[in-house]
N, C-alpha and C positions, 0 to 999 in steps of 0.2 A: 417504459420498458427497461428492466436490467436484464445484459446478457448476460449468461452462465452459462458454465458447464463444470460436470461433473466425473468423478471416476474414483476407483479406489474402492477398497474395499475390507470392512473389521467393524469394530466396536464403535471408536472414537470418529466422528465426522470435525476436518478442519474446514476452515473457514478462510478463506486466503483473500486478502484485502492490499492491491499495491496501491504506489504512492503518487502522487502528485504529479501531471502530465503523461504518467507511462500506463500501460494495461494490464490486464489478468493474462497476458500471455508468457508476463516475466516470470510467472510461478513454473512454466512448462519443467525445470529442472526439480523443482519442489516436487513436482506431482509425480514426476517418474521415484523418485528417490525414496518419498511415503509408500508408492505401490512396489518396488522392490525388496523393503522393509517390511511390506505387508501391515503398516502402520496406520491403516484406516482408512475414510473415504476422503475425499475431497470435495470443496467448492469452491470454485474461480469464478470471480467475478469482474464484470466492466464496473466503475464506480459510476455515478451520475455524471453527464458530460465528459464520460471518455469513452474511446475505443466505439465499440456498437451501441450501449447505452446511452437512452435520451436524454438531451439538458435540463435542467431544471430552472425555473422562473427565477430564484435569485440561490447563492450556494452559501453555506456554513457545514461546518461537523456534523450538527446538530440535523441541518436537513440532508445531507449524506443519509446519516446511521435511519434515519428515520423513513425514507426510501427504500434502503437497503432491506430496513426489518419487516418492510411490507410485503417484499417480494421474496422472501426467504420460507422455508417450515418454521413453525414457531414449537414444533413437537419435540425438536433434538437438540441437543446440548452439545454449542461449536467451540472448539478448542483454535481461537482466531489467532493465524499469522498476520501482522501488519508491518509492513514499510511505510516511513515515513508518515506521508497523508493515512496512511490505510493505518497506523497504529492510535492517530488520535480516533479513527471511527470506534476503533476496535475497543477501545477505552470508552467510548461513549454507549455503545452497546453493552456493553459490561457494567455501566449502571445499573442496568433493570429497567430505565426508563421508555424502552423504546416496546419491550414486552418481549424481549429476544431471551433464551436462556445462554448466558456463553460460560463452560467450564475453564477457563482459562486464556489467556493474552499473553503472547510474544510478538512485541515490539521493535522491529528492527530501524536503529536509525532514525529515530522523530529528533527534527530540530524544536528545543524544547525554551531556546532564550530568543526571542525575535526584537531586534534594536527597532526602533522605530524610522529608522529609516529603510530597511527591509520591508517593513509593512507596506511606509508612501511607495518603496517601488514596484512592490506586486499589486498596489491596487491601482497605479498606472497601467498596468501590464492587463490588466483585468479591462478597463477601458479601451484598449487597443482592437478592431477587427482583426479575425484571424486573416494571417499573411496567406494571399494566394500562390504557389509556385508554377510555372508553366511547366515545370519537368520535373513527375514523378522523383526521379533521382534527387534533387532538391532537395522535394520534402522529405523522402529520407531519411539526407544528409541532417536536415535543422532537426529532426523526432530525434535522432541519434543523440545530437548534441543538449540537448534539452534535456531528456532524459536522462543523460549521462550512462544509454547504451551504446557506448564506440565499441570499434572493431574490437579491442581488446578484452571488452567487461563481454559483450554478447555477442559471439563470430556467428550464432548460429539466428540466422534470419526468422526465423521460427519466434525468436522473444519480443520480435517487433512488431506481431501480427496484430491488425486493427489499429495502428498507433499512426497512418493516414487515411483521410479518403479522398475523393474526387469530388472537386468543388466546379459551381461557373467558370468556368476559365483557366481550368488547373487542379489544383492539390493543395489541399491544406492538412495540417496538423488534426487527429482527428476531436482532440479534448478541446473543450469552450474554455477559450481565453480568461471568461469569468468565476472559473473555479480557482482561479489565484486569490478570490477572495477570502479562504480560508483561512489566508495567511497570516497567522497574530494570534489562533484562538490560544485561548487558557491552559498551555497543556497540566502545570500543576490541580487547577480545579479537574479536571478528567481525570487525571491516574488517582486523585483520592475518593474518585468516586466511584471507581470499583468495585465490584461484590464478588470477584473472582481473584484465585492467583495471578500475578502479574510479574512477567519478565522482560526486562528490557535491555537488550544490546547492540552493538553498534561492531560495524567493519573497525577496523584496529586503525586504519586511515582514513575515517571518517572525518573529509572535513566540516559538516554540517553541524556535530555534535560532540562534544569530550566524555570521556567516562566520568568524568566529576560530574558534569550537567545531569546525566541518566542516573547517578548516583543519588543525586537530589532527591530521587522521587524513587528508587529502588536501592536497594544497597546491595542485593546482588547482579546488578547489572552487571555486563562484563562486554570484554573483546572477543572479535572474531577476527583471530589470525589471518593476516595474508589476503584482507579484504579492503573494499572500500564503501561507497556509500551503500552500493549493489550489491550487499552480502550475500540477499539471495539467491540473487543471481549467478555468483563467484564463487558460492560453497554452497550448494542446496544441499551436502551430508549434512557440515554443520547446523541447518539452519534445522534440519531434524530432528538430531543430538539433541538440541537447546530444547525443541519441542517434546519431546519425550523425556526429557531430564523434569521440565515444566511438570507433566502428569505425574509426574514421582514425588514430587516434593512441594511442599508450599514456602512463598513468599510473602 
């Protein structure tokens, strides 16, 4: 089961895919900002192994996108916002392989160089049981920090919704420790395998990724002023802008 929801309303339906550990709830500023704009519909989603969304037997991009495109309409043509993790899904459905139609891909933030010793440690991390906390407050605390929504990137509790649950004995994180396995995949074989326009950028103090890295595989990649990993979190105008500048133009 993948949760979603929906809202919005026009032409273009988006497709909103977050990233690695966090939920479809970080989109909440995305989705008011589109509906303000009057910029189309939306869909938010849990990725597999997070938030409300069930785990999956073992994880990749591949079996993400491939989940994802089962529990989706395969009639409309999604114009997909993705952070991080959600930007290589969003690149792997924009193959064609999955049977999805996507008009277009914005990328925010995919770490795109993975040293090999980053891999050994996420796939330790991936072996680990999730850590149980006796006090809600806790867990939280560690969603917060994992995530990298602190008080400052996301005051409003609202962005953190589904990102614990109640475990035996406590609280835990609500994503499966084992979607760290992701970690490493090919992002240059993704982004040339799209069949759709493709934008990708990054908070301006992004430490995960450089504009030279996103450059590699885009050449109009660019910065988002005044951000950081959480772009969209931090400017959901911008992350708009970039989205409807997308529908205008090709890359």
């Amino acid at each position: 089961m993948i949760w979603c929801e929906r809202g919005g309303r026009g032409r273009d339906v988006h497709l909103l895919l977050h990233g690695l550990g966090a939920t479809g709830a970080v989109w909440h500023g995305v989705c008011r900002e589109l509906e303000t704009q009057a910029a189309g519909e939306w869909l938010v989603v849990d990725l597999p192994g997070h938030g409300a969304s069930d785990a999956l037997p073992a994880y990749s991009v591949g079996a993400l996108a491939s989940t994802l495109a089962a529990a989706i309409h395969r009639d409309r043509a999604y114009r997909v916002i993705g952070h991080s993790l959600g930007a290589y899904v969003a690149l792997a459905l924009a193959s064609g392989w999955f049977g999805v139609s996507i008009a277009s891909v914005l990328g925010i933030g995919p770490k795109t160089a993975w040293r090999e010793a980053d891999v050994i440690a996420m796939t330790e991390l991936a072996r680990k049981p999730a850590r149980i906390f006796a006090d809600a407050a806790d867990a939280w605390s560690r969603y917060r920090k994992v995530s990298g929504l602190d008080m400052r990137v996301a005051p409003d509790e609202a962005l953190l919704e589904r990102g614990v649950t109640a475990a035996e004995g406590g609280y835990r994180l609500a994503t499966d420790p084992r979607t760290a396995l992701v970690a490493g995949a090919p992002f240059a074989t993704l982004a040339s395998s799209a069949r759709c326009p493709v934008l990708l950028a990054r908070g301006a103090s992004d430490p995960m990724v450089t504009l030279g890295e996103l450059r590699e595989h885009c050449a109009a990649a660019t910065d988002i002023e005044g951000t950081g990993h959480n772009a969209h979190v931090e400017s959901p105008p911008a992350i708009v802008a970039l989205s409807r500048r997308l529908g205008r133009e090709t890359y």
